[in-house]
N, C-alpha and C positions, 0 to 999 in steps of 0.2 A: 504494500500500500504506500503511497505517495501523497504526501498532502506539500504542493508547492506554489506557494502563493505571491510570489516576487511577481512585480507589472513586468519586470522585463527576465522574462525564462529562455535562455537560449539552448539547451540542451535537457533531454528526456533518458535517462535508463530504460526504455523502452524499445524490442525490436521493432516497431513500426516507426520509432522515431529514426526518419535516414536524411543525413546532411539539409538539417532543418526542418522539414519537414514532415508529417504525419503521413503512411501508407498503408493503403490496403493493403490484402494480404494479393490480391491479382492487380495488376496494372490497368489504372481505370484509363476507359476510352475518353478520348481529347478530339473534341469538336474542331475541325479547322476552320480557316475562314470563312468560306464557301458554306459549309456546313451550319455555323454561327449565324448568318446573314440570314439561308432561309428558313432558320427554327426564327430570327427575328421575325419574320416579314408574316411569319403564320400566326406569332403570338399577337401581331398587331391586327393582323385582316381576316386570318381563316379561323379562328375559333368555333368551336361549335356556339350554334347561335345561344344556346341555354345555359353556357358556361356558368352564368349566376343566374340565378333562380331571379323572374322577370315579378313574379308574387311572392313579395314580402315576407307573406306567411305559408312559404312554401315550404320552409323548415320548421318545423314545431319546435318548441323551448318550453321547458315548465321551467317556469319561475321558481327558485329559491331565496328561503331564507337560510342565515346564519343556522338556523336551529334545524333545519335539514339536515344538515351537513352533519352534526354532532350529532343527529339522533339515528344517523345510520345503521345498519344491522354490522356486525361485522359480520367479515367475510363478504362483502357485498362492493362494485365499484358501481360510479357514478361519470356518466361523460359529458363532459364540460363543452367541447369542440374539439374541432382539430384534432390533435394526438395528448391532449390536454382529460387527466383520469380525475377522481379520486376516489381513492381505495382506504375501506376501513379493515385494518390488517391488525390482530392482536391489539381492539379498541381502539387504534390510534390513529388517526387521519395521516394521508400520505396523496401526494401531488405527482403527477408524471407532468414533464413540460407545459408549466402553465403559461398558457399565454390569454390574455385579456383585453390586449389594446385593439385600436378599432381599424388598425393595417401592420400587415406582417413586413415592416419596411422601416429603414431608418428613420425614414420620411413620416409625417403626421398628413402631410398632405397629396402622399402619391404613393402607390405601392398596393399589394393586393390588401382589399377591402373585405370583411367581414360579410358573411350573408346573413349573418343574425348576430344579434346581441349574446353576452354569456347568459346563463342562467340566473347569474349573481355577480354582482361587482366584486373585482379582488378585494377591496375594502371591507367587504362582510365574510370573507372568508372568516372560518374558527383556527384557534390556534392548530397548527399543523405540525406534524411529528417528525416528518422530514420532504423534502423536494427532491424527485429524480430527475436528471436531464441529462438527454440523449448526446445533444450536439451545440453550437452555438446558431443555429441558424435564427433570423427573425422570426420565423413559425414556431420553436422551438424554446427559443429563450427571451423573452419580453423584458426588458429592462425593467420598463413602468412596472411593470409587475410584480418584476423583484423587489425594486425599490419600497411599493407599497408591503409586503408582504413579510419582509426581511425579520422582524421584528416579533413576527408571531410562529416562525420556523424556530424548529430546536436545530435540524442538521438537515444538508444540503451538502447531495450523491452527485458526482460529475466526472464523467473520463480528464483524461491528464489537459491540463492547459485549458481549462473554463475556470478555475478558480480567477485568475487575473479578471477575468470580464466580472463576474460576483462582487471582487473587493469593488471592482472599480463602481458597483451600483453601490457599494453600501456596506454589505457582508460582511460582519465580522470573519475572520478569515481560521478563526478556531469551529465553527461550524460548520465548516467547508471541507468533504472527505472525496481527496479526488484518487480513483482506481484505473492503469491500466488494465487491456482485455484479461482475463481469467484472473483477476484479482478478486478477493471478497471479503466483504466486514461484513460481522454479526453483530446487532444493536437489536435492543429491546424484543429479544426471541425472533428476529428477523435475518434472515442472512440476504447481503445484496449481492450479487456478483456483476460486474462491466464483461460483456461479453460481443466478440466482435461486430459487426458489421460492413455493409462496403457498399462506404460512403463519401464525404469530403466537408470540410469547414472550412470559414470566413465568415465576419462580416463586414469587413472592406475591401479594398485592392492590396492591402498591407499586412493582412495576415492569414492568407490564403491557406490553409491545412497547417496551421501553426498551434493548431487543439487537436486532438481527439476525437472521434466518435464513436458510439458504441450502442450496442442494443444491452437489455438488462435480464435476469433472471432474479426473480422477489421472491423467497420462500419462508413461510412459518410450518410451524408445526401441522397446519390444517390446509394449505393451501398451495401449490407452487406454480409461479404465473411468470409467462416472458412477455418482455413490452419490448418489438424492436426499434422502436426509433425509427429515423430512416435507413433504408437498405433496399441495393439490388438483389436480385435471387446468386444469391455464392454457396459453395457448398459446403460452409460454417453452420450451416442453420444443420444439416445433419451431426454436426459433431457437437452443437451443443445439442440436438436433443438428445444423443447416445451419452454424455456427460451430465446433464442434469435433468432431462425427461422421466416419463411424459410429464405435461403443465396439461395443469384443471382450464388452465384457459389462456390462451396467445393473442397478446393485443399486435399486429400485423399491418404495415403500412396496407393502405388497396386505394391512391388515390396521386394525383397530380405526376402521372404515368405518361411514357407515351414512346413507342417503338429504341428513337433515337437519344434515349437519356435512359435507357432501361437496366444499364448497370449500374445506378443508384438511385431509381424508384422503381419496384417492380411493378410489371405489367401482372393482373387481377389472377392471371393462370398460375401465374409464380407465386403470388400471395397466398395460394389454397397449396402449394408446392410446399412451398416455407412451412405453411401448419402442421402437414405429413412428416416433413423431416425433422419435425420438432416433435413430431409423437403427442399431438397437440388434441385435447379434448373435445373442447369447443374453439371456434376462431371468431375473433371479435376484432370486424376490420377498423383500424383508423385511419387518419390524415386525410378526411372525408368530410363534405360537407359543411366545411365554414369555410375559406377560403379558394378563390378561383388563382391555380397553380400550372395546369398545363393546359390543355385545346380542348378537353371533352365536357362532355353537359355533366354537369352538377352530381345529378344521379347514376350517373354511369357506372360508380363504382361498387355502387348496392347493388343496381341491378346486376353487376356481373357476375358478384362475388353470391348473390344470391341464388342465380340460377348455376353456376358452379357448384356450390355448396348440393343442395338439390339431384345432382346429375352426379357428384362423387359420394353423397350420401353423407356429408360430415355436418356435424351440428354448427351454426352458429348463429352470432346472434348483432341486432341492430338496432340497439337505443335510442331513444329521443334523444335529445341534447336537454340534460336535467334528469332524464331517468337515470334510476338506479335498481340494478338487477344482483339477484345473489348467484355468487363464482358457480355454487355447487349446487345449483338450481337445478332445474327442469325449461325450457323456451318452448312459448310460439311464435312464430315470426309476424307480427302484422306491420305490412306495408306502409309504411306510413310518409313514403317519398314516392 
């Protein structure tokens, strides 16, 4: 375990750490110019026309209070948006990449906009037991959010090199437990473990894969759940499930996909792949449904992953944004997109 929190970290004990920067375990694919221009020219003109939901209340949101949250069952999560959980695990509240603000972009006035509000302002959140986060993207890691939030987290989970971005919102920096891949702490009857992915970080021009990223395995006594973050389909997702499977339940990217960027967001066939090789119980897609990310309609990734699910015969499941369902439950899927 590695807890390094200096603003300026030039070097990692880590093997993905190579002459400065962070690496997959395969050699990710590089868009050349040509390539670049026409994913531009589609993100600005060919979109699918339904990219964002044209009715407001196309996405349902049940509203929360503060005392939702705390009266939770345990053993139960809750989905916020985006790839944004929360899980009541051994009583205690627990955050996967919250994000809250109202654009996943540096910018406050440009960048991907939200299709619905949270269920609940970061400001009424309950005190929280710890934050897990995947990677430094804007979808992932919300400043505003940290900033409001900081104060009522006990500990905050992050692959090597997000702590500098934390201090720098705020974070006292003794809270801040950063793991490379196969590493793992046990706190409060919980074991975490940082377990690969392949993927990339930034969020400027200046620190391009100079973090970490990682998918996570969460296990108590009662329950054991992987959240991957983001990730293309690699053939990690079988080695952790033969290492720490089967999981009661796989929270699995299934969203801002698309042919030519597919080795770091899987396309929906690979999402239901990833849950097999993970010896996965039920599949519970994220990075869906709040944010418009690549070219396809809104729904696209429910409906795929749900007529896939369907046709490979694997349970999963698709919450409102505000519902909350138990791990070890029983589903029916009603369509609700």
């Amino acid at each position: 375990m590695s807890v390094c929190c200096s603003k300026e970290v030039m070097s990692y004990d880590s093997k993905q750490f190579i002459k400065g920067k962070f690496r997959n375990t395969v050699k990710r694919h590089k868009n050349g110019l040509k390539n670049t221009l026409n994913i531009l020219w589609d993100v600005a003109f060919n979109k699918a026309k339904d990219s964002v939901p044209e009715d407001k209340n196309a996405i349902p949101v049940i509203n929360l209070e503060t005392k939702d949250l705390e009266e939770m069952e345990n053993n139960s999560v809750l989905r916020l948006g985006h790839s944004s959980l929360v899980f009541k695990l051994e009583n205690d509240l627990y955050l996967t990449d919250p994000v809250f603000s109202n654009r996943a972009s540096p910018f406050t006035w440009f960048g991907p906009k939200r299709f619905h509000q949270p269920p609940l302002k970061a400001k009424d959140l309950p005190n929280i037991k710890g934050v897990i986060i995947s990677h430094n993207h804007y979808d992932h890691l919300d400043s505003e959010c940290i900033t409001e939030i900081k104060d009522k987290v006990e500990r905050f989970y992050v692959p090597l090199g997000v702590s500098k971005y934390l201090i720098e919102f705020g974070v006292e920096k003794e809270k801040i437990v950063e793991l490379d891949w196969w590493q793992t702490i046990e706190e409060n009857g919980i074991s975490f473990t940082a377990t690969p992915s392949q993927h990339f970080s930034g969020r400027s021009m200046f620190d391009f894969d100079k973090s970490l990223w990682c998918s996570w395995v969460i296990k108590t006594s009662q329950v054991n759940l992987f959240f991957s973050g983001d990730s293309g389909y690699f053939e990690g997702f079988k080695e952790i499930g033969e290492k720490y499977g089967p999981f009661d339940m796989t929270f699995v990217e299934a969203g801002a996909y698309n042919k030519r960027w597919m080795d770091v967001h899987m396309m929906p066939e690979q999402t239901v792949q990833a849950h097999e090789d993970l010896q996965g119980k039920v599949l519970f897609p994220i990075h869906n449904g709040t944010f418009d990310l690549s070219l396809h309609s809104w729904y696209e990734p429910f409906d795929r992953i749900h007529s896939l699910s369907i046709n490979k015969n694997i349970s999963s499941v698709f919450p409102k944004m505000g519902e909350s369902i138990d791990i070890l439950g029983t589903y029916k899927t009603n369509k609700w997109w």
